[in-house]
C-alpha positions, 0 to 999 in steps of 0.5 A, a space after each residue: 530359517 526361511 529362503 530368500 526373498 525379492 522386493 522390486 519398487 519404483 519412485 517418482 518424486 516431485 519435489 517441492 522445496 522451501 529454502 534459504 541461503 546466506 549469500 554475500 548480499 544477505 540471506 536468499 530465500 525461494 522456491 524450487 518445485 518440480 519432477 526429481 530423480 526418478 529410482 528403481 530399486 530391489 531388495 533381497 532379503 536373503 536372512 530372516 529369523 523368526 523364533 517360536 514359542 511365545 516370542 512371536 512378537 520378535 524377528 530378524 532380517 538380513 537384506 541386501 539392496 540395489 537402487 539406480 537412480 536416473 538424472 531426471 530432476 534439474 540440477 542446474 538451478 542458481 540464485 543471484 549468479 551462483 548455482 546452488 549447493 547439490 543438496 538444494 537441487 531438484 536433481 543430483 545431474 548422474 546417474 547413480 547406484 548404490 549397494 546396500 547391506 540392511 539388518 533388522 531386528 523388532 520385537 513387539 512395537 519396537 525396531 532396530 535397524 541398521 544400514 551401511 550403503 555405497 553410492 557410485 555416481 557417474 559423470 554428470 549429464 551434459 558436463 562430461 569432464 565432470 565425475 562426481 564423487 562417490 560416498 559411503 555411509 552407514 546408520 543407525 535408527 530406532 523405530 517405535 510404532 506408536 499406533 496399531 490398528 487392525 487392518 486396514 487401519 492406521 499405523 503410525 511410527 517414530 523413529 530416531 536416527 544417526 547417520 555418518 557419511 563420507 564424501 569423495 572429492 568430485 573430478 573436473 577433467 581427472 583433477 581434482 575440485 577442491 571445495 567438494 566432499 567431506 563428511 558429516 555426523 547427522 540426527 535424523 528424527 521422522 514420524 511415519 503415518 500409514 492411514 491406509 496401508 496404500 499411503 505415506 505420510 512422512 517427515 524427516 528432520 535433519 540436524 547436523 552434530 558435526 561436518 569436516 568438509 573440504 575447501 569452502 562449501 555451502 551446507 545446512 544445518 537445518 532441514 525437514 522434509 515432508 512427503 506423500 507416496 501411494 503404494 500400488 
């Protein structure tokens, strides 16, 4: 068994987002781009295993992480008079912390890993009677290295996984908003590429396999997301 151990990072996302939305008049298809919510966060890794022998291809981890995320990111923007849904938004409009709990295994190329988080969100910035709804969630993913190469060379990894979330109803002045929270079961496919051990290369797709939301709400069925990081 080996002690504990700390991980600080930060995240400064500009975000460039292609979208469209089925509206009364039709479908609506633009742009958003712009600075997002910027995170702190820091991981602990309070549990890490690693046998001896000829196993050394093989370990385990258990990890505790705290991440604040600060309303920096617009959310207020709107098509055709209506404001987009929360997941369109450049930002979420609170501050935000989540708990999570982490738990890893690998052998040789493969990973599994496991995530159950809870997500407290304050009052939204500039609308003080309104407190959005805090969610828990938890996933599953699998992750498979498919390229190695000696360092600094480049390491490439598909990953496979399922996510479950919940969502609390948001509060408009203490009462409740009716068309808000709900839960949904999500596939998430990604592909990683470290060309360097300094940059990331990363998309992320997001299919849905169930949603059960509350009232009449505006949600994807479809998404992908493609990014770019720089580790210093």
């Amino acid at each position: 068994m080996i002690p504990g151990e700390w991980t600080l990072s930060a995240v400064v996302p500009f975000v460039f987002r292609d979208f469209r939305a089925v509206t009364e008049s039709g479908v609506v298809g633009d742009q958003l781009h712009g600075l997002g919510d910027v995170a702190v966060a820091a991981r602990m890794r309070y549990l890490w295993w690693v046998p001896g022998g000829d196993r050394g291809g093989e370990g385990a981890s258990l990890n505790l992480a705290c991440v604040a995320t600060l309303p920096t990111g617009d959310n207020n923007a709107g098509r055709d008079g209506a404001r987009l849904p929360r997941d369109m938004q450049l930002g979420e409009g609170a501050v935000g912390l989540t708990f999570a709990h982490i738990s890893a295994y690998s052998r040789n190329r493969l990973e599994l890993i496991s995530t159950t988080q809870y997500t407290w969100r304050s009052v939204g910035v500039g609308r003080s009677n309104y407190d959005f709804g805090d969610s828990f969630a938890h996933d599953f993913e699998v992750k498979y290295r498919v390229i190695q190469e000696k360092f600094p060379g480049n390491t490439m990894f598909l990953m496979l996984g399922l996510a479950y979330q919940r969502a609390d109803f948001d509060r408009d002045d203490g009462a409740r908003v009716r068309d808000s929270g709900g839960q949904e079961l999500v596939l998430v496919p990604k592909i990683q590429w470290h060309p360097r051990p300094w940059w990331e290369m990363k998309a992320k797709f997001e299919v849905i396999l169930w949603r059960d939301v509350n009232g009449v709400q505006l949600g994807r069925e479809l998404s992908a997301r493609a990014s770019v990081s720089y580790r210093f």
